[in-house]
C-alpha positions as CSV (number, residue, x, y, z in Angstrom):
1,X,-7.6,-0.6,-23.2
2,X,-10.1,-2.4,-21.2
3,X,-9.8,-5.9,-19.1
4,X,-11.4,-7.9,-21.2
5,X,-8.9,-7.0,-23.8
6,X,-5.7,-9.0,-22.1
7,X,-8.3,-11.8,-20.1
8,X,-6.5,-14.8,-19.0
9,X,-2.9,-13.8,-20.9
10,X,-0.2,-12.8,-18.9
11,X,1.0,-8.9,-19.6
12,X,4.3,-8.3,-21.0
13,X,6.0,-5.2,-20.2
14,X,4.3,-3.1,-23.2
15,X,1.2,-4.0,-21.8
16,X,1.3,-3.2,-18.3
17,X,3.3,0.4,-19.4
18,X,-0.2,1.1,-21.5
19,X,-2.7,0.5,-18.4
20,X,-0.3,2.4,-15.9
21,X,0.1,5.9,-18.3
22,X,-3.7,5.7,-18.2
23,X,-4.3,5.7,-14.8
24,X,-1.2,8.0,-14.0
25,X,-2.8,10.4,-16.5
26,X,-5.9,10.6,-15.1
27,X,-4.2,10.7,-11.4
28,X,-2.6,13.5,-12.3
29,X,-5.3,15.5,-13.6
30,X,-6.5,15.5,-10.3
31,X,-4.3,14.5,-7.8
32,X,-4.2,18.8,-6.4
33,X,-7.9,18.6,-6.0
34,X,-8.6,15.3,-4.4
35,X,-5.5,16.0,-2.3
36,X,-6.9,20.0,-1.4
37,X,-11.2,18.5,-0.9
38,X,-9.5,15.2,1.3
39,X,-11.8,13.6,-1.6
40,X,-11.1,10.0,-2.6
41,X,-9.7,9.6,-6.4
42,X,-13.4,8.0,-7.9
43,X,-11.4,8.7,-11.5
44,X,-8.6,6.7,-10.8
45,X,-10.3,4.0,-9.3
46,X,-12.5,3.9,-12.4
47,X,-9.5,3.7,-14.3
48,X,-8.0,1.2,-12.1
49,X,-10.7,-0.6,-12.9
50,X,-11.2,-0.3,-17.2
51,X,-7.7,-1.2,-17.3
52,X,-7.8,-4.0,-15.6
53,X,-5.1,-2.7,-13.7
54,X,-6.9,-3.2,-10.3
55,X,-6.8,-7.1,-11.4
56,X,-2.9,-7.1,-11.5
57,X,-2.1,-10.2,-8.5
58,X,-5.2,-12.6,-9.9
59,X,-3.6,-15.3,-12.0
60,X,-4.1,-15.8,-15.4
61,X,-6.3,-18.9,-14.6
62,X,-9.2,-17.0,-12.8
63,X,-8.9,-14.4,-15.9
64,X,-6.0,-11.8,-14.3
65,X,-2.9,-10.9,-15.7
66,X,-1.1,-13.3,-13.4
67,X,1.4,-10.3,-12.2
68,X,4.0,-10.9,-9.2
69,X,5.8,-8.9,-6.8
70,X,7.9,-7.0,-9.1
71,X,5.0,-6.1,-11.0
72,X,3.2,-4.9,-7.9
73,X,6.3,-3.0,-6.6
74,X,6.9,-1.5,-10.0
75,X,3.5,-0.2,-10.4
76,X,2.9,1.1,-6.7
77,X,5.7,3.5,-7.5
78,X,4.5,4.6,-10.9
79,X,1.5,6.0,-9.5
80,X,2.8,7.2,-6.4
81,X,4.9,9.8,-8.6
82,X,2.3,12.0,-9.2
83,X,-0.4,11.2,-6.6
84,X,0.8,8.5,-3.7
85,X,-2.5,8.3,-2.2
86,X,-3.5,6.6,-5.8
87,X,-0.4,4.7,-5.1
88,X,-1.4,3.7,-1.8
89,X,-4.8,2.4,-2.2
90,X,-3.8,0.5,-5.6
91,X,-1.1,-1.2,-3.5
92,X,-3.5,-1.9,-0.3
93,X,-5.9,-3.3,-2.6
94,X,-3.3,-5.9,-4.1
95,X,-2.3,-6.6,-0.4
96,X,-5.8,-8.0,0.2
97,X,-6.1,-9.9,-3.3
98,X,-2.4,-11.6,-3.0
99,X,-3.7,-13.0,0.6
100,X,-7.1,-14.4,-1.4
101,X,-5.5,-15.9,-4.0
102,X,-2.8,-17.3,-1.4
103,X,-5.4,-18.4,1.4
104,X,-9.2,-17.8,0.0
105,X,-9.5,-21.6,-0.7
106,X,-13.3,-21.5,-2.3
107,X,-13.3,-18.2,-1.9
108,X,-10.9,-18.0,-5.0
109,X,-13.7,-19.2,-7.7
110,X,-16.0,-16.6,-6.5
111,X,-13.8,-13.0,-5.9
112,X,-10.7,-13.5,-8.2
113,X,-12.8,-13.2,-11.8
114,X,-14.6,-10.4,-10.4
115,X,-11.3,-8.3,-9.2
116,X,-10.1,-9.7,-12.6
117,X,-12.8,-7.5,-14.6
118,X,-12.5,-4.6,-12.2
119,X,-15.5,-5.0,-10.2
120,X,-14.4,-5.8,-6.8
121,X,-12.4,-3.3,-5.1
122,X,-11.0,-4.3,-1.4
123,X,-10.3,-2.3,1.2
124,X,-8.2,-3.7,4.8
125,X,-9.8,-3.4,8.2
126,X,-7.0,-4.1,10.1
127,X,-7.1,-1.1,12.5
128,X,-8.9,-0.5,15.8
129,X,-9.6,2.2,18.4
130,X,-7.4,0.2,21.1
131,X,-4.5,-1.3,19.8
132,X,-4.3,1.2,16.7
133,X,-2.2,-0.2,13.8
134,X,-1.1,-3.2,15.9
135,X,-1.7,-6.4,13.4
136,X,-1.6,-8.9,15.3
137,X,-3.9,-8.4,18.1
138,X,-7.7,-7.3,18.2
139,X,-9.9,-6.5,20.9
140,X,-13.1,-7.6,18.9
141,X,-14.8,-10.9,19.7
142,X,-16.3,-12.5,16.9
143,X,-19.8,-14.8,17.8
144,X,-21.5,-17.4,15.6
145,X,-23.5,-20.4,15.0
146,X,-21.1,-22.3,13.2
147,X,-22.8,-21.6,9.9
148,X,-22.7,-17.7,10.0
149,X,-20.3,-15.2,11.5
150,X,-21.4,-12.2,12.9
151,X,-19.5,-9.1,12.0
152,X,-19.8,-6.1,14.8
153,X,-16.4,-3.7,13.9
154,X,-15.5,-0.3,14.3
155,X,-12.3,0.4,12.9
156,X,-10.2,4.2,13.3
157,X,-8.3,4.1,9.8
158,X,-9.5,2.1,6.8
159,X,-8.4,3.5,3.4
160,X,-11.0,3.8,0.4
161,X,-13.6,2.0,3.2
162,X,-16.4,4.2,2.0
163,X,-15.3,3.5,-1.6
164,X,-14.7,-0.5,-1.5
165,X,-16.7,-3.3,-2.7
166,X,-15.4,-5.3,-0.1
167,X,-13.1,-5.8,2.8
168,X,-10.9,-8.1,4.7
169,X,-11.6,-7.8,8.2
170,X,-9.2,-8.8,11.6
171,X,-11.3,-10.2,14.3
172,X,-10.8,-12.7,17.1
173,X,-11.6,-16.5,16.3
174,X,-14.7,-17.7,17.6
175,X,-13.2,-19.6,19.8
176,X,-10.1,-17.3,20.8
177,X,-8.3,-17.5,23.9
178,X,-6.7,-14.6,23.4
179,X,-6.5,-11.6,21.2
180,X,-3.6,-12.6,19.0
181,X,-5.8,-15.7,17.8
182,X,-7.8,-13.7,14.5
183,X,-8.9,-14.6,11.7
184,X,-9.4,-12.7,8.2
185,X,-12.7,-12.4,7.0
186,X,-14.5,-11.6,4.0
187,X,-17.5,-9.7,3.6
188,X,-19.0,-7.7,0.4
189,X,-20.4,-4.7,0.7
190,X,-24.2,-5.9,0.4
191,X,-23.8,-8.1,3.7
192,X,-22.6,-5.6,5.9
193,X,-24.1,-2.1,6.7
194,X,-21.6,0.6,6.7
195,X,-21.3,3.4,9.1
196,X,-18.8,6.6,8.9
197,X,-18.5,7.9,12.1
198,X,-15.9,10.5,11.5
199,X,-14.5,12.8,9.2
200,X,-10.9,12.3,7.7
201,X,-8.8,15.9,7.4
202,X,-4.9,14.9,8.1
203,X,-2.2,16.5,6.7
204,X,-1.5,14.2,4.1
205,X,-2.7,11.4,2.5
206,X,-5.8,12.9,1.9
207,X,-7.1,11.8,-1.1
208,X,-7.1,7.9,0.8
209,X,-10.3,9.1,2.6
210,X,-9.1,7.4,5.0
211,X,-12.7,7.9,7.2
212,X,-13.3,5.3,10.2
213,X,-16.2,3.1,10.0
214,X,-18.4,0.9,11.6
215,X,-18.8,-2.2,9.7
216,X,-21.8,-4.7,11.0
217,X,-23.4,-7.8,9.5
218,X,-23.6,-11.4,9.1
219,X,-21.3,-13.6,6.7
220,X,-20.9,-17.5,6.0
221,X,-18.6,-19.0,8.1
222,X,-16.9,-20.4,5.1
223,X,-16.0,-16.1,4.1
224,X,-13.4,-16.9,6.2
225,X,-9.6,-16.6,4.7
226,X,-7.2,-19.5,6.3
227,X,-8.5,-21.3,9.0
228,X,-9.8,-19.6,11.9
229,X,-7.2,-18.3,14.1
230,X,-4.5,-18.5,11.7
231,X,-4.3,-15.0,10.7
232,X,-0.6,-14.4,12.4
233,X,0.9,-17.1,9.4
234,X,-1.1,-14.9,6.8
235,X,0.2,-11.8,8.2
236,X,3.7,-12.6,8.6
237,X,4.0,-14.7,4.7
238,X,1.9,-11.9,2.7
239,X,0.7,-9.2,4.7
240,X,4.0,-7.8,5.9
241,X,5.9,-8.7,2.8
242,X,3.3,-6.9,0.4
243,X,2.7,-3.5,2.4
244,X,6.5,-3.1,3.4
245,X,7.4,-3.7,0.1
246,X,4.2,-2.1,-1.4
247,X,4.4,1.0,0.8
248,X,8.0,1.2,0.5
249,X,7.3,1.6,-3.6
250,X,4.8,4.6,-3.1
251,X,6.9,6.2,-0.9
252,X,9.9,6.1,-3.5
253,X,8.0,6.6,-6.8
254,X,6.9,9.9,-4.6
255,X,10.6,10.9,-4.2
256,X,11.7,10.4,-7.3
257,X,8.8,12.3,-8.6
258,X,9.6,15.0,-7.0
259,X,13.5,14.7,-7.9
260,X,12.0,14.3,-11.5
261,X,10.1,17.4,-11.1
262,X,13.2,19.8,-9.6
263,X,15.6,18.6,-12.3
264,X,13.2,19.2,-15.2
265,X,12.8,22.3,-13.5
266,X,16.7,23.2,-13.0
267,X,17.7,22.8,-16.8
268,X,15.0,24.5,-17.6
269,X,16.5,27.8,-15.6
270,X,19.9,26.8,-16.4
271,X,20.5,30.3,-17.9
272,X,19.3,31.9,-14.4
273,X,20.9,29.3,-12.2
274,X,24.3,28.1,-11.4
275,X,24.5,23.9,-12.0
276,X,28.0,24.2,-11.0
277,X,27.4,25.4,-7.7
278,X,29.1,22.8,-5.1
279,X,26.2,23.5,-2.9
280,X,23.4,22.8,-5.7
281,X,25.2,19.6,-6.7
282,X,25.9,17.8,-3.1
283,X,22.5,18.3,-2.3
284,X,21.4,16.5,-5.5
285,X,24.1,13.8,-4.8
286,X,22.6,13.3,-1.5
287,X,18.7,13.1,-2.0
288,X,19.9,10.2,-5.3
289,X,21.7,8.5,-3.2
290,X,19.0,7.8,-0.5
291,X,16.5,7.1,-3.3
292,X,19.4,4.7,-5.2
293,X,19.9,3.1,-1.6
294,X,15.8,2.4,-1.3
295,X,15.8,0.9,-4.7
296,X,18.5,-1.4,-3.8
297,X,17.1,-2.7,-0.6
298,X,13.7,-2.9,-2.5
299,X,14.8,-4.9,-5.4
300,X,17.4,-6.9,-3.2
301,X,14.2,-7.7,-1.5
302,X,11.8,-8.5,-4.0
303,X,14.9,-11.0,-5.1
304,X,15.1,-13.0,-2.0
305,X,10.9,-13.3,-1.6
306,X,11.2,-15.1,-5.1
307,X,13.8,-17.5,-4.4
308,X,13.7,-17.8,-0.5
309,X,11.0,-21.4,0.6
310,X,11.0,-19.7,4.0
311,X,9.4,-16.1,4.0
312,X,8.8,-16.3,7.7
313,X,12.7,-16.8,8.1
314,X,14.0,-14.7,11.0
315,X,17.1,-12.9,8.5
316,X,14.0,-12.9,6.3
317,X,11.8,-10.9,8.6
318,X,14.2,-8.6,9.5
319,X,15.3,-7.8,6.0
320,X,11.3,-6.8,5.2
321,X,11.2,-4.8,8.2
322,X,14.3,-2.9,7.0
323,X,13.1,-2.0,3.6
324,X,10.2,-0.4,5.4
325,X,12.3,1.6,8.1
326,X,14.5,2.4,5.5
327,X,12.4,3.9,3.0
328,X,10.1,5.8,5.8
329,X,13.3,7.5,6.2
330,X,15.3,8.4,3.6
331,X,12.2,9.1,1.5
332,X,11.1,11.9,3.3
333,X,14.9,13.1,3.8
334,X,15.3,13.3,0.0
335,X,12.4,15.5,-0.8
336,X,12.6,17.6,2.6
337,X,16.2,18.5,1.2
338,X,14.8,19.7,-2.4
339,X,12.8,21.4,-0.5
340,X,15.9,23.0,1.0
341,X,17.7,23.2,-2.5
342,X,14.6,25.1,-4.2
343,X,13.5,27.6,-1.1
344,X,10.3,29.4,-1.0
345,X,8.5,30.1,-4.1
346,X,9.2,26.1,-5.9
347,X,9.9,23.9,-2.5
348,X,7.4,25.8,0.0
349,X,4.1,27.2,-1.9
350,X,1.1,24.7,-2.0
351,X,0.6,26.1,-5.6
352,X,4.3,25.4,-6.7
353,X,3.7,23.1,-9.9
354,X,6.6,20.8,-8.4
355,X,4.1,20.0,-6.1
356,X,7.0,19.3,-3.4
357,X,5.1,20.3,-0.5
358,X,2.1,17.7,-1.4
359,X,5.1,15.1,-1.6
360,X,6.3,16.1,2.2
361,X,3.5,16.4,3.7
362,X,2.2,12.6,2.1
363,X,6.0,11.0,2.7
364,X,5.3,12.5,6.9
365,X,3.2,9.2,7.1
366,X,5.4,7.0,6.2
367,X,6.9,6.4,9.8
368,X,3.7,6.5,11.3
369,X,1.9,4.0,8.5
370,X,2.6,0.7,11.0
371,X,4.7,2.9,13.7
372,X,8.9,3.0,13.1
373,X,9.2,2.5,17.0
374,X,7.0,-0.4,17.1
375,X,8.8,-2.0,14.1
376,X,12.1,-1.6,15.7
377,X,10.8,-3.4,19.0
378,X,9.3,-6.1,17.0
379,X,13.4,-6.3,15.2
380,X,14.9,-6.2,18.2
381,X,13.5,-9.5,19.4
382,X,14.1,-10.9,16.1
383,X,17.7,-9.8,16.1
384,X,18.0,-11.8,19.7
385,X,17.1,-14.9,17.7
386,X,19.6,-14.5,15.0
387,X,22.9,-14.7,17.0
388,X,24.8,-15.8,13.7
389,X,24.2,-12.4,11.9
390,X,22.3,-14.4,8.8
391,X,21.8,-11.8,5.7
392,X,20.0,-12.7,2.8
């Protein structure tokens, strides 16, 4: 399959099962040595890419397959089963496109029929050195001269940066008064020069190549995504929304790859294991019913974003923020208990073919991927402003 193939059609479900068995095949092939090197997956991007897979959010219109939030969390979890770091930067990258072809304005004609035919990959700089993950707040001052922005960024954390085409960048307006007013800017590749200035060696995640980066250059003014300043509204309609429900996919399709994985293996041994063992069985009872519960709160969720006319709703909010919390937790839970069930040799070994201890050690950022603690303050005020107990 390649993108020009299904241009400006909508995919069915036939279609988009093709594209994403390619890319999960080719994931897989090298998921262990991407994840063992910290090297970036190049062959799954590529993929990404020749499907036209990387193209999923554009609208038919500008050439794309016109997919939605189902698609998105459908697909995030797909590739997450074998390599979540695939799953991750497919479902960053759509993050960035759904806020283009929500607030890009002109920028629309000239970036969604390129992402459409696979050539523009984009990669978030959202993070700094001061407030780390923080969204909403930046400590970089942005200067121009009302024609041309000039870019001066160093950011701690920016996934598939060395790898992207171009990014979407948090800075202060020009005119800020303080550092919650930011805009979203874009810049290509060829207007910025691009600096690594570290290494990236965590303990998991690796294959994001997650590196920090000094990003410096001049833009257009009119690169700019929303009006200036307006980047909390972006943020809080499709930022949020997308990477809690985005992340939240990757981090399931991860668990229930790895419940895929120990059951496959477990009828396979049947004749040197005991599947009636009370033990063996409440354990498997436990880990699907946190993944069952995820799915629920994720689908509930995907549900009310479809039909809701207020995404910034405070019962809203609060039910986003919960299908992040929720899956940062139980995901992890569920494959740190088949890594209970199986012991040693299949749940412990980094050259188990289960490949359960890649799976923990990937799911042990998902509390830390926008911080749990800081989420839950954030909640907290938004449960003070919902004294009627409103659930969507």
């Amino acid at each position: 399959m390649t993108v020009t193939d299904l241009r400006s059609t909508r995919w069915g479900p036939t279609e988009l099962d093709r594209a994403v068995a390619e890319v999960e095949a080719v994931a897989a092939r090298h998921a262990a040595e991407c994840d063992r090197d910290a090297r970036f997956p190049g062959e799954a991007l590529a993929a990404l890419r020749e499907t036209g897979l990387l193209g999923l959010m554009v609208p038919t219109g500008y050439g794309g397959p016109g997919g939605d939030l189902a698609d998105l969390v459908r697909v995030s979890n797909r590739l997450s089963r074998t390599c979540m770091s695939v799953g991750m930067i497919f479902t960053m990258h759509c993050q960035q496109v759904a806020a283009i072809v929500g607030d890009g304005g002109a920028l629309r004609d000239r970036l969604l029929p390129r992402i459409a035919r696979g050539e523009l990959y984009l990669a978030s700089v959202t993070t700094e050195a001061a407030t780390g993950g923080h969204l909403l707040s930046s400590g970089t001052a942005s200067t121009g001269d009302g024609t041309v922005l000039h870019v001066d960024r160093f950011a701690p954390v920016v996934t598939g940066g060395q790898h992207a085409d171009g990014y979407l960048i948090t800075m202060q307006a020009p005119d800020a008064a303080s550092p919650t007013q930011l805009s979203l800017v874009y810049a290509g590749r060829d207007q910025l020069e691009i600096t690594v200035r570290g290494g990236w060696n965590p303990l998991g995640m690796r294959a994001t190549h997650s590196a920090p980066l000094h990003l410096a250059g001049d833009v257009p003014m009119d690169q700019v995504v929303g009006a200036h300043g307006a980047f909390r509204e972006i943020a809080v309609r499709t930022f949020a929304p997308l990477a809690h429900l985005g992340w939240a996919a990757c981090w399931l399709g991860t668990a229930d790859g790895a419940l895929s994985r120990t059951v496959t293996l477990l009828r396979t041994e049947r004749r040197r294991r005991d599947l009636d063992s009370e033990l063996l069985l409440r354990r498997l009872s436990r880990v699907r019913q946190r993944l069952d519960t995820v799915h629920a709160l994720i689908s509930h969720t995907v549900d009310v974003l479809g039909r809701s006319a207020d995404p910034t709703a405070v019962p809203v909010q609060l039910l986003v923020n919960a299908v992040k919390l929720t899956a940062s937790e139980q995901c992890p839970a569920a494959v740190d208990e088949l890594v209970e069930l199986l012991g040693m040799r299949h749940g412990y070994l980094r050259d188990s073919e289960l490949a359960l201890e890649r799976a923990l050690r990937d799911l042990r950022s998902a509390p830390l991927n926008y911080s749990n603690d800081r989420l839950h303050a954030a909640d907290g005020a938004l449960v003070l402003m919902d004294r009627e107990v409103r659930h969507v």
